[in-house]
N, C-alpha and C positions, 0 to 999 in steps of 0.2 A: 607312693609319692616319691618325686625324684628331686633331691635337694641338687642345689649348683646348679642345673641345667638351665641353660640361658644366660647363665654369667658371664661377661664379659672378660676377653683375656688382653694384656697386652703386651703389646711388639715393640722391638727397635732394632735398626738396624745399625752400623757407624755410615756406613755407608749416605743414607739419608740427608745428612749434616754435611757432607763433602768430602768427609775421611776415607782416606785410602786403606780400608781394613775390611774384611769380608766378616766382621763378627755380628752376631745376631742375637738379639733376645726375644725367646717366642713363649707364649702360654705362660707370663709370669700373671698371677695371682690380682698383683696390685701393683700401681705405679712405684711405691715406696721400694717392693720386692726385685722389680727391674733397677731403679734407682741402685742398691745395693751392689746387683748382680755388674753393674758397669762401672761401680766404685772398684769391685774386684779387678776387672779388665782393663781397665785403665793405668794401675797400676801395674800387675805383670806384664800386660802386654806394649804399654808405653810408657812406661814408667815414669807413672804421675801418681805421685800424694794426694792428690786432691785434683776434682775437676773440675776448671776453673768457671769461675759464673759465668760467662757467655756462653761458652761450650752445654754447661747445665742448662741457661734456655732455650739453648737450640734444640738441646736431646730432648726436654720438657713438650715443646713445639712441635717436635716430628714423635712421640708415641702415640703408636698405634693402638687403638681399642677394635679388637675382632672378636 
């Protein structure tokens, strides 16, 4: 028997949203896990503390389930 298989993985791109950034989050686990991963990005790469509520339901709106 084969666990995980068929699980769904998901995506994000910034791009998606309008953002002029080529960054990508592929094969995260769970929304929360991507959520995370673009808390990180957002701050190094655009140095934001936090990201702001509309921006959050845009990215919410455009993840991708593959």
């Amino acid at each position: 028997m084969v666990f995980g298989l068929g699980k769904k993985k998901f995506e994000f791109s910034c791009q998606s949203i309008g953002m002029n950034c080529g960054f990508a989050v592929k094969k995260a686990s769970s929304e929360e896990e991507l959520l995370e991963i673009l808390k990180v990005h957002a701050k190094v790469a655009h140095n934001l503390s936090n990201i702001p509520e509309d921006t959050l339901n845009k990215i919410k709106e455009n993840i991708k389930k593959v």
